[in-house]
C-alpha positions in Angstrom: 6.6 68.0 10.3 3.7 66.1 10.7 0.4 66.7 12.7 1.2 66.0 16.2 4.9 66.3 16.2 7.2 68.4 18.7 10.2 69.3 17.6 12.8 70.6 20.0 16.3 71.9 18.3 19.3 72.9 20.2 23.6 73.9 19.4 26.5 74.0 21.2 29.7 76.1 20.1 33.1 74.7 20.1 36.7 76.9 20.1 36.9 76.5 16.6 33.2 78.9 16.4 31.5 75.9 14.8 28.3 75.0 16.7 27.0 71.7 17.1 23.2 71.6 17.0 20.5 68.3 17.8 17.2 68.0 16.6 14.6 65.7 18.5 11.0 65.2 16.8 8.7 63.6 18.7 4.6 62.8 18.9 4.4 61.8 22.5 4.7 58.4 21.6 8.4 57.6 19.8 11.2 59.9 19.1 11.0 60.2 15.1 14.3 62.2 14.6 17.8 63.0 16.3 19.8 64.9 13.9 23.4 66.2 14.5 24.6 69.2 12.5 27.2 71.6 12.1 26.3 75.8 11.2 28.8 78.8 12.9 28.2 79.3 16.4 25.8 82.6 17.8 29.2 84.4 19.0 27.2 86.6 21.6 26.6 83.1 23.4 28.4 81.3 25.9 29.5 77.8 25.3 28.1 77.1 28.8 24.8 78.7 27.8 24.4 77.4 24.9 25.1 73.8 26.6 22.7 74.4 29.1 19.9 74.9 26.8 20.7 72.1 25.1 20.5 69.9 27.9 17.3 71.4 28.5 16.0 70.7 25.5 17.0 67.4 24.8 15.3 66.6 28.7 12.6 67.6 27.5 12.2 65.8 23.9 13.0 63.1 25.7 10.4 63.2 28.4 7.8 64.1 26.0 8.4 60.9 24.1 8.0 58.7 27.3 4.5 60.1 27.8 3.9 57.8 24.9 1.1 55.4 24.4 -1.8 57.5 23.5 -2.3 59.0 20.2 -4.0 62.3 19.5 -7.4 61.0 18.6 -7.8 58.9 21.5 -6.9 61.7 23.9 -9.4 63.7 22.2 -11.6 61.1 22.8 -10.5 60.6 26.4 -11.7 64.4 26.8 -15.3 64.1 25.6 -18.0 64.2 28.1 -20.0 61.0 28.3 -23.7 61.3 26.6 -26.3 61.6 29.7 -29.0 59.3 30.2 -31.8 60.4 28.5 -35.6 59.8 29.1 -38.9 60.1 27.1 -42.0 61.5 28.9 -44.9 61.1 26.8 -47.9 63.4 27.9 -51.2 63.5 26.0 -53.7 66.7 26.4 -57.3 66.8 24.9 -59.0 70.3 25.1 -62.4 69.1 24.2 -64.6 72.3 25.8 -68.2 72.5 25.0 -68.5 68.1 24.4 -72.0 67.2 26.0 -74.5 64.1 25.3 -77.4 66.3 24.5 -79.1 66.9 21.5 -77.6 69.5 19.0 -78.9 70.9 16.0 -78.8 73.8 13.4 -81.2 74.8 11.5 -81.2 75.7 7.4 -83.9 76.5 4.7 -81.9 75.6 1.8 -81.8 71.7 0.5 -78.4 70.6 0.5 -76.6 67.2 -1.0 -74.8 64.8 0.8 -71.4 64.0 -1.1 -68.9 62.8 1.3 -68.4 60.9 4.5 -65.5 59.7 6.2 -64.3 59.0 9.6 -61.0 59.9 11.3 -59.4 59.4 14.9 -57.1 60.5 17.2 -55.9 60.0 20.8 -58.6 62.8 21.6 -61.5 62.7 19.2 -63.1 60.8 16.7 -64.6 63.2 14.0 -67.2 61.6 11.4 -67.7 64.4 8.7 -70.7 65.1 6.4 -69.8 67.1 3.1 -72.8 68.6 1.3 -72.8 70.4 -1.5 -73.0 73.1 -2.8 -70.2 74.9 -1.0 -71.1 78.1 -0.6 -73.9 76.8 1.9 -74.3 76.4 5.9 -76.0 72.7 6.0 -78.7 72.2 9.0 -79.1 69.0 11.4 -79.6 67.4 14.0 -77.4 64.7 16.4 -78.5 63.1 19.6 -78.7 59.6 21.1 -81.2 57.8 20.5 -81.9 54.2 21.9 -81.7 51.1 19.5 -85.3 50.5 19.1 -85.9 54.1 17.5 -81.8 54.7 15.9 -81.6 51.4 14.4 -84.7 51.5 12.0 -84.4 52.5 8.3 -86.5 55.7 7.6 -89.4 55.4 6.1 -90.1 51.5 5.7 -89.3 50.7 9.0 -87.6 47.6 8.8 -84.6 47.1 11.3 -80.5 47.9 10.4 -78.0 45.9 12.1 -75.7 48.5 13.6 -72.8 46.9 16.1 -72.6 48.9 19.4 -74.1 49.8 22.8 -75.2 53.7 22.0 -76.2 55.5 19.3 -76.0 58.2 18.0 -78.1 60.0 15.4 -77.1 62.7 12.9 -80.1 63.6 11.1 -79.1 66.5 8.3 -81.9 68.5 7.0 -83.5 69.5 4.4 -80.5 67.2 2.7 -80.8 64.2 0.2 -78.5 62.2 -1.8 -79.3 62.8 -5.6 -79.9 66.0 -7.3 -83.8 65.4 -9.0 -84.6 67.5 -12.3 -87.9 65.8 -13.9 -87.0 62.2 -14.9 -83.2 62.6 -14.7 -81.6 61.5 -11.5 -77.9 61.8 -10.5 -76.5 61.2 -7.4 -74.2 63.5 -5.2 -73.2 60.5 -3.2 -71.8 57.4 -4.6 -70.0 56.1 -1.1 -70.5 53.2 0.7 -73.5 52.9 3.4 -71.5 51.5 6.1 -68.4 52.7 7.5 -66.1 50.7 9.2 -65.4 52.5 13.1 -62.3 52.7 15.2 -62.4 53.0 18.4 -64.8 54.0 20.4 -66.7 53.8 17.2 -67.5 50.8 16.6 -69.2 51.5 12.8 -71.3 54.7 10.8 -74.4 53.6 9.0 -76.9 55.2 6.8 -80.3 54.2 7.6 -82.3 56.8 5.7 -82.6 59.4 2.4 -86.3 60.1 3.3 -88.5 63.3 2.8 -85.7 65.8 2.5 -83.9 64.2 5.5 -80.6 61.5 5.1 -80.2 60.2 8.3 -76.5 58.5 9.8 -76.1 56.2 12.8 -72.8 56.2 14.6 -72.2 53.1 16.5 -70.2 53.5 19.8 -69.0 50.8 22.5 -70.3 53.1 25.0 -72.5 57.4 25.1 -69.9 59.5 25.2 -69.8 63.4 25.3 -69.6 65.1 21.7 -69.9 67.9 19.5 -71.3 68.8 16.4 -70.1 71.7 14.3 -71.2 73.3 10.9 -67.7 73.9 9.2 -68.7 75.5 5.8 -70.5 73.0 3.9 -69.5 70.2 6.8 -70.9 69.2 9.5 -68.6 67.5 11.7 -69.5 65.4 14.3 -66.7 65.0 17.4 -66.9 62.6 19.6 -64.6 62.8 22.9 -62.9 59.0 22.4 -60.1 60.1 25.6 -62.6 59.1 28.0 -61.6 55.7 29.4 
């Protein structure tokens, strides 16, 4: 019998104690089988018993195959609950505590070198970070806006920087430099590039000075917005609150 079938069987005895016995198959949709055999009658059961039941029986295979039409998967399908409608919410939540536009600072005896800079931005901050070296060491400095006249000036020979923008702000780290000095022999710790592309609000990050134990960074930004600047090991990184509209 296949998946899906229903097979209904009935018998009828005669006088001569031979029964005579249908078989309907069906699977709702067609009657697959009506088969007439002979086998010796039940003698504890009635001829008029055993006729009944088969009429019942057969009214019954036959009324299941007249509720044809739909097969098993599709009244399985019939049965499944429809998919809601569904709906995105998209909220966005920027904890930025402590963010202010004055000047912060932290202060260190120990020269460090400046080896890395990059900048990175999300739909909350954008975070330009200053790796010195050596590692083991809590760099010190100094951020705050500054107006162009004064920010966009290269330390120590004065002549002007192009920086895009409408503020500024300065990150001064110090004592810091850029090269490692031992007699005549130079190497550098940083090999980067001097000005950074910006996303924003940045607009770009610009070195404007290695002068007197002090390397000195401009961050361009469309407009002042709050910040904060943290010593993270041997990192100072600079966060600037970029959900302000």
């Amino acid at each position: 019998m296949k998946k899906g079938e229903i097979v209904v069987t009935g018998y009828m005895k005669s006088s001569s104690d031979v029964a005579h016995s249908w078989r309907f198959a069906t699977n709702h949709a067609h009657v697959l089988e009506y088969i007439y055999v002979a086998r010796v009658a039940d003698p504890g059961e009635s001829t008029i018993a055993a006729m009944s039941r088969l009429a019942a029986l057969a009214v019954l295979a036959i009324a299941l195959a007249g509720c044809g039409g739909t097969s098993s998967d599709e009244q399985a399908a019939s049965t499944l609950p429809s998919s809601p409608p569904t709906a995105t919410v998209t909220t966005s939540w920027c904890l930025t505590f402590g963010n202010s536009t004055s000047p912060q600072k932290s202060f260190s005896t120990e020269t460090l070198y400046l080896s890395h800079v990059a900048l990175r931005s999300d739909d909350c901050l954008s975070t330009v970070s200053f790796e010195l070296e050596p590692k083991a060491k809590v760099p010190g400095f100094e951020v705050s806006y500054q107006p162009a006249d004064t920010a966009k000036v290269e330390d120590g020979s004065g002549d002007p920087v192009e920086i895009a923008g409408e503020a500024f702000l300065v990150v001064e780290l110090k004592p810091a430099m850029t090269a490692r000095i031992d007699g005549d022999r130079v190497t550098k710790t940083y090999t980067g590039k001097n000005r950074l592309p910006g996303t924003d609000p940045v607009t770009e990050v610009v070195k404007t000075g290695d002068f007197e134990g002090v390397v000195t960074w401009v961050i361009g930004l469309d407009r002042e917005l709050p910040f904060s600047a943290e010593p993270r090991g041997n990192t100072v990184d600079v966060e600037i609150d970029s959900s302000e509209g």
